[in-house]
C-alpha positions as CSV (number, residue, x, y, z in Angstrom):
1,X,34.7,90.4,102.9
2,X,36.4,87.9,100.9
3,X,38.6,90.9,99.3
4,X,39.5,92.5,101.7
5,X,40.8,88.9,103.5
6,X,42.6,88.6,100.2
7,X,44.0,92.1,100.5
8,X,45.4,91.4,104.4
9,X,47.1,88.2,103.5
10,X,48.9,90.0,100.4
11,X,50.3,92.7,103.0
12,X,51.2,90.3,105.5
13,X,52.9,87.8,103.4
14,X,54.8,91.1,101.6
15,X,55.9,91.8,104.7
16,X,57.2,89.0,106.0
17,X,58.7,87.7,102.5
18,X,60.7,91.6,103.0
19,X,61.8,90.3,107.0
20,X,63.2,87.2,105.1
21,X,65.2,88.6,102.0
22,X,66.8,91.4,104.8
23,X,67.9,88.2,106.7
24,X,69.6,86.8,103.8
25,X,71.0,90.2,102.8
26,X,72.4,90.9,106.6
27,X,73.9,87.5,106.0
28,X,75.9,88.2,102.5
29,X,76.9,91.9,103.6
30,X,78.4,90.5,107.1
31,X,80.0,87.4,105.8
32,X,83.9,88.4,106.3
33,X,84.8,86.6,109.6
34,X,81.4,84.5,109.8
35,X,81.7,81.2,108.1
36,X,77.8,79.7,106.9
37,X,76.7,77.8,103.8
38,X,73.4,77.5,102.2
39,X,72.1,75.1,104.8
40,X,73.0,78.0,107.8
41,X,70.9,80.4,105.5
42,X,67.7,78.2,105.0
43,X,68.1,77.4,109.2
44,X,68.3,80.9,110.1
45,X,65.1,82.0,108.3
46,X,63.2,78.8,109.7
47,X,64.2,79.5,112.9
48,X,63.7,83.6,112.4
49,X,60.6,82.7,110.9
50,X,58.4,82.8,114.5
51,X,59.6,86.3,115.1
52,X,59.1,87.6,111.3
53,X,55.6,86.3,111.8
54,X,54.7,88.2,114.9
55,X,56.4,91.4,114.1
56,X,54.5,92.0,110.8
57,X,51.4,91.7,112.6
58,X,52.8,95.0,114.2
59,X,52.4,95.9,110.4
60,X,48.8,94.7,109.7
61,X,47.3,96.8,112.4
62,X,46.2,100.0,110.5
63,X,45.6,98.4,107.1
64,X,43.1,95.8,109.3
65,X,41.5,98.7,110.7
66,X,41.2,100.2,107.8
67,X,39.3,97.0,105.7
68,X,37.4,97.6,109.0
69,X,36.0,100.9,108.6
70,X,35.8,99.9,104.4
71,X,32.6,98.6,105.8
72,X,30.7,101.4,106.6
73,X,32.5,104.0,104.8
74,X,34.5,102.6,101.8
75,X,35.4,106.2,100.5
76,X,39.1,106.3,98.3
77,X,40.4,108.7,100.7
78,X,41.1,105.6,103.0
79,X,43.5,104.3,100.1
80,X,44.4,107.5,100.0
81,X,45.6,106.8,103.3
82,X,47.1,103.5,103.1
83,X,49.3,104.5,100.5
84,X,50.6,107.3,102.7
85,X,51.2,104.5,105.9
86,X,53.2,102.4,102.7
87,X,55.5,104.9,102.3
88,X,56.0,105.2,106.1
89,X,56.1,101.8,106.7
90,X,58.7,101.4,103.6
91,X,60.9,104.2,105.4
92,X,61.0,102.8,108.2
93,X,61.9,98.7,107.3
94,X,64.6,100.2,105.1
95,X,65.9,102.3,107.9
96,X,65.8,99.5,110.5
97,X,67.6,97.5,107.7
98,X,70.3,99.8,106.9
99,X,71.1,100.5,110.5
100,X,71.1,96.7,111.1
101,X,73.0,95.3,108.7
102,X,75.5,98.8,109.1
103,X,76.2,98.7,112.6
104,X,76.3,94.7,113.1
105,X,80.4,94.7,112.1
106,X,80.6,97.8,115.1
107,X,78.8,96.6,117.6
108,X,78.0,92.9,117.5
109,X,75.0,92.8,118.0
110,X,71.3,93.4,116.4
111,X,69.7,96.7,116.0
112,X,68.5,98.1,119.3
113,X,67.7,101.6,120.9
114,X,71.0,102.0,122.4
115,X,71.8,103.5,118.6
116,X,69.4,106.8,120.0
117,X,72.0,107.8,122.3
118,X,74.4,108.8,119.9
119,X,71.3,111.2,117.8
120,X,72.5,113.5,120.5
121,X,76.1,113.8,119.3
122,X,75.8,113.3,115.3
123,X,79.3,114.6,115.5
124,X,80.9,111.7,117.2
125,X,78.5,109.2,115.0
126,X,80.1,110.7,111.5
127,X,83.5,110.8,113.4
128,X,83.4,106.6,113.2
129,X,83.0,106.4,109.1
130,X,83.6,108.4,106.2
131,X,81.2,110.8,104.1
132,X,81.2,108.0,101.3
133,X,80.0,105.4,103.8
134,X,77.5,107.6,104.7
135,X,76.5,108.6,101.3
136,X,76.1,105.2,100.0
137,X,73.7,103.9,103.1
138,X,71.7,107.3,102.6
139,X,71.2,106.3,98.8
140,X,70.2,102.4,99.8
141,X,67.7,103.9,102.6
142,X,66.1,106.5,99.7
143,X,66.1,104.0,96.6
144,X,64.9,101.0,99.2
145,X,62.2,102.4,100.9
146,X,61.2,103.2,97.2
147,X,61.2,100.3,95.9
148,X,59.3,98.5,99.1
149,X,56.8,101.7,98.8
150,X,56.2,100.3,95.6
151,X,55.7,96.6,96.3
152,X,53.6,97.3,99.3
153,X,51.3,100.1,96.5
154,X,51.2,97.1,93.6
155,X,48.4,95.3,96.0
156,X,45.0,95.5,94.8
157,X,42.4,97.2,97.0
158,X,38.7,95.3,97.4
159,X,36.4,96.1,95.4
160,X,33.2,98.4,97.2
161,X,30.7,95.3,98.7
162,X,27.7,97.0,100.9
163,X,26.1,93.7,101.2
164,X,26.4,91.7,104.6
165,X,28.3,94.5,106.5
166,X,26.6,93.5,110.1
167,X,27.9,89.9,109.3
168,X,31.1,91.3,107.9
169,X,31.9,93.3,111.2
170,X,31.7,90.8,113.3
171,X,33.9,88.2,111.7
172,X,36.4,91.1,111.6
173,X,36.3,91.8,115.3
174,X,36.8,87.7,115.8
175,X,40.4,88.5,114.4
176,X,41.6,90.7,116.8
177,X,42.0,87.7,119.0
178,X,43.8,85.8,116.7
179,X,45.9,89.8,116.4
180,X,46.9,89.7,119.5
181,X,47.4,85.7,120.1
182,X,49.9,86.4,117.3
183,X,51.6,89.2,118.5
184,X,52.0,87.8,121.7
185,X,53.7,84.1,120.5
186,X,50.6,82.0,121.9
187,X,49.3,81.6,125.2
188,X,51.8,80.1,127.0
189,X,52.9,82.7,129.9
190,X,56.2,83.2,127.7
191,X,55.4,85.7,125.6
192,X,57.7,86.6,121.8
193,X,60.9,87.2,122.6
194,X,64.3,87.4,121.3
195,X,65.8,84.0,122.8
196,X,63.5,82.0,120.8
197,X,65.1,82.0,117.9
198,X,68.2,81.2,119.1
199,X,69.4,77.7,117.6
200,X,72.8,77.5,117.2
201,X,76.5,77.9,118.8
202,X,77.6,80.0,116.6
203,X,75.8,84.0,117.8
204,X,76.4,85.0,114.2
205,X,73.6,82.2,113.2
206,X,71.2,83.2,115.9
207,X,71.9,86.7,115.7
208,X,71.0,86.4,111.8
209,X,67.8,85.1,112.8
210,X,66.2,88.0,115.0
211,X,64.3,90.2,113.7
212,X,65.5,93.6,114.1
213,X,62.7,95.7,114.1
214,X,61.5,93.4,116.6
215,X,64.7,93.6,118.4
216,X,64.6,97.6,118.5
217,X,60.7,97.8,119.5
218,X,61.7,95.4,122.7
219,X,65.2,97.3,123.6
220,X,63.4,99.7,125.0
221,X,62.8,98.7,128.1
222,X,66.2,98.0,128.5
223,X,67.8,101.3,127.6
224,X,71.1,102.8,128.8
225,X,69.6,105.1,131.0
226,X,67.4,102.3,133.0
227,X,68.0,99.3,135.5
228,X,66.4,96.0,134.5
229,X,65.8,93.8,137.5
230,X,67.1,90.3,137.7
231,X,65.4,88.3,140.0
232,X,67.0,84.8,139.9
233,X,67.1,83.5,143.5
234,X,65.7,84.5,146.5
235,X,67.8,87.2,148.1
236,X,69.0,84.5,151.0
237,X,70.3,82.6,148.1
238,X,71.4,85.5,146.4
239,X,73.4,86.4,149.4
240,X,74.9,83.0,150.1
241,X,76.3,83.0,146.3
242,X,78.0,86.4,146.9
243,X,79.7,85.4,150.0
244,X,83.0,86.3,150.2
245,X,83.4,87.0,146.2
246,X,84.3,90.8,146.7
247,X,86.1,91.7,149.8
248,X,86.7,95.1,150.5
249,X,89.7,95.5,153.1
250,X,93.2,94.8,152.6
251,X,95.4,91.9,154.7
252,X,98.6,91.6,154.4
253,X,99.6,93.7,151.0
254,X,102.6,92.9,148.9
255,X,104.0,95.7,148.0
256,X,104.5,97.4,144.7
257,X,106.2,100.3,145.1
258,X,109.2,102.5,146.8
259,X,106.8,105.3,148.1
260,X,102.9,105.8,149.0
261,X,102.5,109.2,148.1
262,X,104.0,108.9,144.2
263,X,102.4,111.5,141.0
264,X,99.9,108.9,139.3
265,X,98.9,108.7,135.8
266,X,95.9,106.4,134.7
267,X,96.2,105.8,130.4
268,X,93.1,104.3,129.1
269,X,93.9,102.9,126.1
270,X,91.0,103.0,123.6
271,X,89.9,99.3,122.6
272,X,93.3,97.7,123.2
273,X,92.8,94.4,124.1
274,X,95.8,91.9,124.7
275,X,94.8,90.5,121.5
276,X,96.4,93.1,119.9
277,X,100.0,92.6,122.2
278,X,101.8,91.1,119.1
279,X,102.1,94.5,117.6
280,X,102.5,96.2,120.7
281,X,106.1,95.8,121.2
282,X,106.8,99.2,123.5
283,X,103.9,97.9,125.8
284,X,105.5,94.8,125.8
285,X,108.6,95.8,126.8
286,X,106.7,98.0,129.7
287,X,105.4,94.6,131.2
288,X,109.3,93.5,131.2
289,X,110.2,96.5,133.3
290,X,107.1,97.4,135.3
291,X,104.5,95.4,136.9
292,X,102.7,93.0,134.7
293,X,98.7,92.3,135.2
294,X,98.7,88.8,133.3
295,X,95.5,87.8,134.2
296,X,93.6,90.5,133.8
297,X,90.2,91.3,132.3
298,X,87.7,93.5,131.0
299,X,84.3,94.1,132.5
300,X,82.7,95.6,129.3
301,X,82.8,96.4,125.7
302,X,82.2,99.8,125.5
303,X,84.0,103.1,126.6
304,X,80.9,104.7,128.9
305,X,80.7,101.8,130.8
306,X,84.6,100.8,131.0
307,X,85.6,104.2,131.9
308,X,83.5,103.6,135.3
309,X,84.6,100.6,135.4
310,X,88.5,101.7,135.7
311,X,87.7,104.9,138.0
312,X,85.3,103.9,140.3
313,X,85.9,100.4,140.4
314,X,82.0,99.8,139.7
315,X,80.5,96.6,137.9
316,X,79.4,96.9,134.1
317,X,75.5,95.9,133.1
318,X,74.3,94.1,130.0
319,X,72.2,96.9,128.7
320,X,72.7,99.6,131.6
321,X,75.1,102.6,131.0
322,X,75.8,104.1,134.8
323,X,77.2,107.3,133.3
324,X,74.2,108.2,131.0
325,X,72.7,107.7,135.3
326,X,73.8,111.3,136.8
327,X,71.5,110.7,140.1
328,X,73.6,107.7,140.1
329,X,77.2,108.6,139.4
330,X,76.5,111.6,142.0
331,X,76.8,108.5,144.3
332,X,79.8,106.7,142.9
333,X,83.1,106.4,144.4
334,X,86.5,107.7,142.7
335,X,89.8,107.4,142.1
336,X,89.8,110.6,141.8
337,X,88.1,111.9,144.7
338,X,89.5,109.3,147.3
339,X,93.1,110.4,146.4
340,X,91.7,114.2,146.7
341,X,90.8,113.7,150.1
342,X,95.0,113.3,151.0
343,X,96.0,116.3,149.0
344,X,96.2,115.0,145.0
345,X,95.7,117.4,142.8
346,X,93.6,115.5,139.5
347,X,93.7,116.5,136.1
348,X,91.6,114.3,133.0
349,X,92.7,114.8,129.7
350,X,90.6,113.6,126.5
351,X,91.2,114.7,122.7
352,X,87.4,114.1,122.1
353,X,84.2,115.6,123.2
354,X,84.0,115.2,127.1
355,X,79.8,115.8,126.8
356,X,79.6,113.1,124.9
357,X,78.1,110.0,126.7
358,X,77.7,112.1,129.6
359,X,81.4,112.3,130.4
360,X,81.8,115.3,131.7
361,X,79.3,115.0,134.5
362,X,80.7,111.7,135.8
363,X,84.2,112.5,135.3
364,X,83.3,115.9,138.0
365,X,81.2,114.4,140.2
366,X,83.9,111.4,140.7
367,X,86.7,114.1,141.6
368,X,87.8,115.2,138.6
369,X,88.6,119.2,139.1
370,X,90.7,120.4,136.3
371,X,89.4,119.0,132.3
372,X,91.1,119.1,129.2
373,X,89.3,118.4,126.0
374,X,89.0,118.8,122.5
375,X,87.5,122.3,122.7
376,X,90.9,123.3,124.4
377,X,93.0,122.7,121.3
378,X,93.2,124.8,117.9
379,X,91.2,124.0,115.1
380,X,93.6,122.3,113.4
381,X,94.2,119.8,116.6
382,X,90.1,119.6,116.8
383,X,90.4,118.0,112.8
384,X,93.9,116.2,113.2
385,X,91.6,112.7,113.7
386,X,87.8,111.7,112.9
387,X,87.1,111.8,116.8
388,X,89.1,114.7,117.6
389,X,92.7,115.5,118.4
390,X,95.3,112.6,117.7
391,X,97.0,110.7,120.2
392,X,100.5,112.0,120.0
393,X,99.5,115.5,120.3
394,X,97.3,114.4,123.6
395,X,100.2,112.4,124.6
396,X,102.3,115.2,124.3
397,X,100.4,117.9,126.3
398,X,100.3,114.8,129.0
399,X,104.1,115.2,128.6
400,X,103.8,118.7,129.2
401,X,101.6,118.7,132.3
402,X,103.9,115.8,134.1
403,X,106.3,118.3,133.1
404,X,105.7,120.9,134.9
405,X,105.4,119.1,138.3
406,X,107.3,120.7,140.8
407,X,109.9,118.5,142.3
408,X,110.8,121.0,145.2
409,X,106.9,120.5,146.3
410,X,107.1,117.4,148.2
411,X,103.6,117.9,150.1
412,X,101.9,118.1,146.8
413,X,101.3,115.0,144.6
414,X,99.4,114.4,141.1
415,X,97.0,112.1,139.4
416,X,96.5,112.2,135.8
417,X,93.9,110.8,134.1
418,X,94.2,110.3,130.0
419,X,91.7,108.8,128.0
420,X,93.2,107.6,124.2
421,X,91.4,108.0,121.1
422,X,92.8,106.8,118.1
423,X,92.6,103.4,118.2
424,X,88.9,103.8,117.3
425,X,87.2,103.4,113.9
426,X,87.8,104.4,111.4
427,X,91.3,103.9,112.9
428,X,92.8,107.3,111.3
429,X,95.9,107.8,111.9
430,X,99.1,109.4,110.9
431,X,101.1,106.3,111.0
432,X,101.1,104.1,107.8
433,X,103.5,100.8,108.8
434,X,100.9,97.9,108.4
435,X,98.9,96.6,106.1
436,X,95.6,96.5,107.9
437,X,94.5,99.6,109.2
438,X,93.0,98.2,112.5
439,X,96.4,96.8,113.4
440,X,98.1,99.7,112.3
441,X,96.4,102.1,114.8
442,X,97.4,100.0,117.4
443,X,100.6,100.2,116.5
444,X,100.2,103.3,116.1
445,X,99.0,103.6,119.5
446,X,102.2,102.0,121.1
447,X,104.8,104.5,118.9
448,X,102.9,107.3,121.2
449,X,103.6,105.2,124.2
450,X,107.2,104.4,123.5
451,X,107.7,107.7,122.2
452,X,105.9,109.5,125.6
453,X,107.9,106.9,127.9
454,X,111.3,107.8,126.9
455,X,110.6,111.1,127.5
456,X,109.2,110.5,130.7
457,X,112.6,108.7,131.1
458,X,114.7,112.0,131.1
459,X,112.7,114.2,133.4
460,X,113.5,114.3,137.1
461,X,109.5,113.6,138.4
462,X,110.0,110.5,136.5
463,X,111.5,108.8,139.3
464,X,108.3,109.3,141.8
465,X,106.1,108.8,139.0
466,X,103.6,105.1,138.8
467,X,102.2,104.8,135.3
468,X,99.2,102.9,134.8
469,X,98.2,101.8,131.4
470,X,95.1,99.7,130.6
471,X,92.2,99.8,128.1
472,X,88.5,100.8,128.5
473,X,87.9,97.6,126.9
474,X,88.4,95.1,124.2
475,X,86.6,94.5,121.0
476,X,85.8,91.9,118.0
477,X,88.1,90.8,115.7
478,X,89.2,88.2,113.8
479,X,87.7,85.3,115.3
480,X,87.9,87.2,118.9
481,X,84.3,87.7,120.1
482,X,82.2,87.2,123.1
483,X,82.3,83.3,122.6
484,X,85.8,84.1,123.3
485,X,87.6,84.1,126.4
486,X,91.5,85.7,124.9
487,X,88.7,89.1,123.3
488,X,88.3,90.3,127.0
489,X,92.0,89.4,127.8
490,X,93.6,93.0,128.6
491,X,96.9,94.4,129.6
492,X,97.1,96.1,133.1
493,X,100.5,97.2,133.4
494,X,102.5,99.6,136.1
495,X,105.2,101.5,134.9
496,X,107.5,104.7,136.1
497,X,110.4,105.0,138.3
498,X,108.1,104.2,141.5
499,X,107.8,100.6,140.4
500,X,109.9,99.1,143.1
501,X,111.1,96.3,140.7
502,X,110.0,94.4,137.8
503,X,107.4,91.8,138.6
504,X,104.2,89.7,137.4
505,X,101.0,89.4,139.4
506,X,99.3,86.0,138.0
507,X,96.0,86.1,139.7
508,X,92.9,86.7,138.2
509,X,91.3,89.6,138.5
510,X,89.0,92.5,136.4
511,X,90.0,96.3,135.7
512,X,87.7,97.2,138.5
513,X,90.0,95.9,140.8
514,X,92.4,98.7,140.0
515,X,90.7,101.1,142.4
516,X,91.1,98.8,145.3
517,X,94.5,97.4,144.6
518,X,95.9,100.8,144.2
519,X,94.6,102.6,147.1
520,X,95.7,99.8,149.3
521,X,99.5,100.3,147.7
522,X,99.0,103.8,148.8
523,X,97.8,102.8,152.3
524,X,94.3,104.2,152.0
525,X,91.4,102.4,152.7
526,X,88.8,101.5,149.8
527,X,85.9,100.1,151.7
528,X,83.7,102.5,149.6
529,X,85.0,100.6,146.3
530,X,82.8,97.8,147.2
531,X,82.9,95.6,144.1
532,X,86.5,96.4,143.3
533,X,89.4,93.6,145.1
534,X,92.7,94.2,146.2
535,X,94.6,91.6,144.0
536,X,97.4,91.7,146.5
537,X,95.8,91.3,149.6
538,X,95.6,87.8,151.4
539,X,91.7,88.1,151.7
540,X,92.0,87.9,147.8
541,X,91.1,83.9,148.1
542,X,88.6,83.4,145.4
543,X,90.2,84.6,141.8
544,X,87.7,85.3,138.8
545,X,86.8,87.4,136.1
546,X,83.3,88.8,135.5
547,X,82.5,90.7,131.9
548,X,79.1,91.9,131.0
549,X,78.3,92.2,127.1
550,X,75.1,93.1,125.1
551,X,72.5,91.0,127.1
552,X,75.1,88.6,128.0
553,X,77.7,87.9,130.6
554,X,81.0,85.4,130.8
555,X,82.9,84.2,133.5
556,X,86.6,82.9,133.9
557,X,87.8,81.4,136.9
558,X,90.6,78.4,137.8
559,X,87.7,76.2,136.6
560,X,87.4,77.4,133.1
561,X,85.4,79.5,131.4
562,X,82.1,80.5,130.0
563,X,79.7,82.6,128.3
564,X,76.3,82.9,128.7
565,X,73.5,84.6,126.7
566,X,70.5,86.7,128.5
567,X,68.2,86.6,125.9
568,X,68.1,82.8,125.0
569,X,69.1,81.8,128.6
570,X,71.9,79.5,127.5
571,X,75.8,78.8,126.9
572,X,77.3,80.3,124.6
573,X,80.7,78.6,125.2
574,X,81.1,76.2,128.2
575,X,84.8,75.7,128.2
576,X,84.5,74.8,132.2
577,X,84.5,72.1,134.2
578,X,81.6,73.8,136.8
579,X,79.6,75.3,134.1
580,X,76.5,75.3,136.2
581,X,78.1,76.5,139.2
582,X,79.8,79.5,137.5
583,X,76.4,80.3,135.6
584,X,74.9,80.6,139.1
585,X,77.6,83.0,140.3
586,X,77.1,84.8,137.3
587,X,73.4,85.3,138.3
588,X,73.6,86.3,141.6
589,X,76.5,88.6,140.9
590,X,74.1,90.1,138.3
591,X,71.5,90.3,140.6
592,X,73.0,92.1,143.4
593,X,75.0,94.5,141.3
594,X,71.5,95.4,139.8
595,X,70.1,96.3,143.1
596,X,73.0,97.9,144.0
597,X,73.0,100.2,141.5
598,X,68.9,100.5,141.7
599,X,68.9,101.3,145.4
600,X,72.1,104.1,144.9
601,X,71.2,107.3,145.9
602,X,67.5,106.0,147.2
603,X,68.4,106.4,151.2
């Protein structure tokens, strides 16, 4: 009994000694942008210490089963056996490891099972990195979970005891208690969870400290393709909170532009956040001329969610991805289909794989009728860029289809949508005029804008023509991330010879608020776009921003701002003067965009 005791705490310790060193090596390899010193290193495994604990009990199941049955049959085929669940076991920490510590400077966040989505397109997973970075993370997965297999084989087995079995057995069955005690975090009705290891300001420090297999395991009840529930208030209170936060008819409209019926094109620029306006200068020089969005902000951080976002004026979700949802986008509202019902023809172009993410479906089901991808271009197009066909070839064939607008065909109008693609890692592009090569796509980025606007300039549609540029969303860089309220700062900008004059709109407001701001300059109603806001309506009274993260949310309003995490249930930055009172709004406007979306297309 003794030996096999011996033999349990050998593979437990291993196990969590392996959580530990992975922490320190998620550190070293994710350093650039994240300042710590020893003292952050040693505080991140104390504080990640109550997770690595619990999770490699996970671990110690089958080998404590095994010791178990040792007992009463202590035949070699049961080491036999364990050294087979090492090598699994090995596989599988270096995996979780590799992922981790791969796809942290990416996403910004830990290891979870949003990574399975993108299984289903492996093409648009090696379009983000090169075959060497590939190569070299295969080779540390292969020659790590070899040399773990070989750690976790060095323990010694027990030694055959018959004696005292009856004894034996029932001491073991005492532990499963103490198994699942463990497991669970104690008895307290808050069970192991991510937030508990939270401990500092800075997200790099507590993100550090979770465990990612433990992170992974939990995710998955909070998958892209389902609705967590949020259950803060009562739904009185819930109600009261949401009062008057997202009106949905217009009063009094300034307007924009010198006609309601002009050909519309919708540019969503891929990542471009106005941290990246320095080197920008043709966009800059748009929001001179056009109309300029100063306030404006993202609602998300990645492209499924911010493409909904922009078309159908719907809310973003911490872990929830509406378009992976087809019973639910068959229920959204559209750009597209709302300018359909007066007679627009709509057109999307994308120089990447429109399946991917479920595009395809949402885009169709939202009134999209004719699609343009990367299938429709040659093979030489397909391989111009990592994620398909580069931006000024797309730009161009937008060129082409504005183009061909007939001018004489005053009953018929246009809308355009065109999603970018270059500004994406691993930010490949023709264009070699700076330094850094995530800059230099941006740049990039903005020669194919300048270069499709003058264009634009010498064609006769130009003149009925409203340009709308704006990005999916933002990302991290630098020191701009979620703690941050400039990384969700984007430009919304209206251009084209319908732009009645130059002019700035300085209210706050989201990139869901383009549905409803737009229909209203076109005189249609958008009562169906209930959580997007005409900016320039009088019934606009309460100005704020609202951005969903990973598990997280952040809030800008005339009082300040702030960030707030889900899974520690805390600030992240409280850079407001009504912290409390903005965390509350942030709540309720959780909650009741979560049961909106979970009651959609359920009566």
């Amino acid at each position: 009994m003794r030996q096999r005791l011996i033999y349990l705490m050998k593979v437990y310790m291993l196990t969590v000694v392996v959580f530990i060193a992975a922490k320190l090596v998620f550190m070293l390899v994710n350093y650039e942008g994240h300042a710590f010193d020893i003292g952050d290193m040693c505080a991140v495994i104390l504080h990640g210490l109550t997770l690595d604990l619990s999770t490699s009990l996970y671990f110690l199941i089958l080998p404590f089963l095994t010791t178990l049955v040792s007992l009463w049959w202590d035949d070699r085929r049961l080491h036999t056996f364990l050294r087979i669940y090492y090598g699994i076991i090995a596989t599988m920490l270096m995996l979780a490891f590799v992922a981790d510590t791969s796809l942290y400077p990416f996403w910004g966040f830990k290891l979870d099972a949003s990574c399975l989505q993108y299984l289903e397109t492996p093409t648009e997973v090696r379009a983000s990195v090169s075959g060497f970075y590939m190569t070299l993370r295969i080779i540390l997965l292969i020659l790590g979970s070899y040399a773990l297999y070989r750690l976790y084989k060095a323990i010694p087995f027990w030694a055959k005891d018959p004696s005292r079995r009856q004894a034996a057995t029932v001491t073991n069955l005492l532990f499963i208690p103490l198994f699942i005690i463990g497991i669970r975090g104690g008895l307290d009705e808050s069970t192991t969870n991510i937030g508990q290891v939270y401990f500092s300001q800075n997200q790099f420090l507590n993100h550090s400290a979770v465990n990612p297999v433990f992170s992974f395991l939990s995710s998955f009840e909070k998958t892209a393709s389902n609705i967590v529930d949020y259950d803060f208030f009562s739904q009185s209170e819930c109600d009261s909170l949401m009062k008057d936060l997202y009106p949905t008819t217009s009063v009094n409209t300034d307007t924009l532009l010198t006609t309601s019926r002009p050909d519309i094109v919708i540019v969503l620029m891929e990542s471009a956040g106005d941290i990246f306006e320095k080197i920008m200068p043709r966009l800059r020089g748009l929001k001179k001329e056009g109309i300029d969005f100063t306030a404006c902000y993202g609602n998300t951080w990645r492209t499924d969610r911010g493409t909904v976002c922009t078309y159908s004026g719907y809310p973003s979700f911490p872990t929830s991805s509406v378009m992976k949802m087809p019973p639910k986008t068959n229920h959204l509202p559209g750009i597209a289909a709302a300018l359909r019902e007066v007679g627009y023809q709509t057109y999307y172009l994308y120089g990447g794989d429109i399946n991917f993410t479920n595009m395809r479906s949402y885009l169709v089901t939202t009134g999209w009728e004719q699609l343009q991808w990367k299938a429709d271009y040659t093979n030489e197009e397909q391989s111009s860029a990592k994620w398909g066909v580069r931006d000024d070839i797309t730009f161009n064939t937008l060129y082409e289809q504005i183009a061909a607008i007939d001018t004489a065909a005053t009953h018929q109008r246009h809308l355009f949508g065109f999603s970018t693609l270059s500004s994406h890692e691993p930010w490949d592009v023709p264009l070699k005029r700076l330094d850094q090569e995530i800059p230099n796509a941006f740049y990039y980025l903005d020669t194919c804008i300048g270069d499709f606007i003058d264009q634009l300039k010498q064609l006769p549609q130009w003149d009925n023509l409203l340009i709308i540029f704006l990005p999916d969303h933002s990302i991290d860089y630098g020191p701009y991330t979620e703690a941050v309220q400039a990384r969700n700062k984007i430009p919304m900008v209206w251009a084209g010879g319908a732009v009645k004059a130059p002019r700035k709109i300085t209210k706050l407001c989201n990139q869901t608020d383009l549905a409803a701001t737009l229909l209203a300059q076109l005189q249609l109603p958008h009562d169906q776009f209930r959580w997007s806001r005409d900016v320039l309506s009088a019934s606009y009274r309460y100005p704020f921003a609202v951005h969903n993260y990973n598990n997280g949310f952040s809030l800008t309003d005339s009082t300040g701002f702030i960030a707030y995490d889900l899974d520690s249930y805390r600030f992240v930055t409280n850079e407001s003067s009504q912290a409390a009172r903005l965390e509350r709004m942030g709540k309720a406007i959780l909650q009741a965009t979560t049961a909106d979306l979970k009651a959609m297309g359920t009566k």
